[in-house]
Phi, psi and omega in degrees: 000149181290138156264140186268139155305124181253195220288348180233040156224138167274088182316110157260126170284105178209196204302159046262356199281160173302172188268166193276108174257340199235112158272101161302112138215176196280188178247303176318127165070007193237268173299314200238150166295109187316324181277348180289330209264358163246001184270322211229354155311275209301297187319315200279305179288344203279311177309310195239007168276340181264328159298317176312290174344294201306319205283303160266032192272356152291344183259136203311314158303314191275354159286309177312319158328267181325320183283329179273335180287340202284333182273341180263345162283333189096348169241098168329264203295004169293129189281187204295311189288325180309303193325296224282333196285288201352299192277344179284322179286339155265012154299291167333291200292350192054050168278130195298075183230134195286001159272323171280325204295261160022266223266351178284326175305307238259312153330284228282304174351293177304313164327294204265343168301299164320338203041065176270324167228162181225167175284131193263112163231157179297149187271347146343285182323319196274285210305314176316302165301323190309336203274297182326292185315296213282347186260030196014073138298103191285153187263117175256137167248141176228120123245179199276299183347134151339139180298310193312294167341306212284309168296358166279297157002278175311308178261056100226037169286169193313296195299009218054220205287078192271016185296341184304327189249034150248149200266312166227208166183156205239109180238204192283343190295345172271325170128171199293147205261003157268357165318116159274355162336284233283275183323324149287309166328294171328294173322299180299334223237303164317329203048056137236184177269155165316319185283339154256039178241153179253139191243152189228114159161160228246019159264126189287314191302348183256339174290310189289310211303271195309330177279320166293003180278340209130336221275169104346116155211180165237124191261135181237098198252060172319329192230168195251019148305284183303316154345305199267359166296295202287341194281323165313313161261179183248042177231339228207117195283169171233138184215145198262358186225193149266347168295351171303008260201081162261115189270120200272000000 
């Protein structure tokens, strides 16, 4: 069984396994803080997303929109105010559905241009990829969050601009991140093997995806919920940081 790590042990990933040509990680609870992203996120759109709607619902992106939320709901023929419950309900519900995740980037855009906020990522997190980046290593984002979403984070996070030090990013338009679909899609799409990308995060169902995929992973358990989560499996080595975290 993985065992959680304490403050003077390293994971390595090394042989039999390949060497790590790619890092996938996740954002929530992994690279960032869960309160940031249910505290000062959630909150801000949960505010300004349906006045936004109203504002732009004429404009071409923000009609498609509106026309995908009406189809993944099932109701063609929902006038505008219908749209808007949709989407407050599925904010209430945190549903991964790609039109709100969409149109909640396109709120937070404004959010993080304004400095109403800045991206929260951990300094684990900044310092480890910068180390992964400079031994060029490639870099990934896979979250339910919007790509839009996801490059904002990053380029107005607390530490500045980190987008540079990723290669893509990745959202549910790849498929659901419990998916082992979704994690071969990646693979394929990188032109690697599965077995030489490492997937980082901090859900066992989105880890168990990608390892039935092929992939590499790390349960990254920050809290000591997710500790007692991770101590339980047995697929997944566990680190409380990314500096737990050595790549061979």
């Amino acid at each position: 069984m993985s065992e959680f790590m304490g403050d003077n042990d390293r994971l390595r990933l090394e042989e039999p396994t390949p060497d790590v040509r790619a890092v996938i990680t996740d954002i929530e609870g992994t690279t960032s803080d869960i309160a940031f992203v249910h505290e000062v996120l959630f909150p801000y759109a949960r505010d300004y997303l349906p006045p936004f709607v109203r504002a732009h619902a004429q404009e071409p992106t923000v009609a498609a929109l509106i026309e995908d939320v009406r189809t993944e709901a099932d109701e063609p023929d929902a006038d505008l105010d219908r749209v808007i419950t949709i989407l407050e309900k599925w904010m209430d519900e945190d549903r991964k559905a790609t039109p709100l995740k969409t149109l909640q980037g396109l709120v937070w855009e404004k959010g993080y241009i304004d400095g109403d906020f800045t991206g929260h990522v951990y300094d684990d997190a900044v310092a480890t990829l910068q180390a992964w980046a400079d031994d060029r290593r490639a870099l990934y984002v896979y979250s339910s969050g919007s790509v839009a979403a996801q490059k904002l984070l990053f380029t107005y996070s607390d530490h500045g601009d980190l987008s540079d030090l990723f290669s893509g990013y990745f959202d549910t338009r790849i498929g659901g991140k419990k998916k082992m679909r979704s994690y071969k899609a990646i693979a394929a799409e990188l032109g690697e093997l599965p077995a030489s990308l490492l997937f980082l995060s901090d859900v066992g169902e989105e880890l168990d995806a990608a390892a039935n995929a092929g992939l590499q992973t790390c349960w990254v358990a920050r809290d000591e919920n997710t500790q007692e989560k991770a101590r339980m499996s047995e697929r997944h080595p566990v680190v409380a940081s990314f500096e737990d975290i050595e790549l061979i």
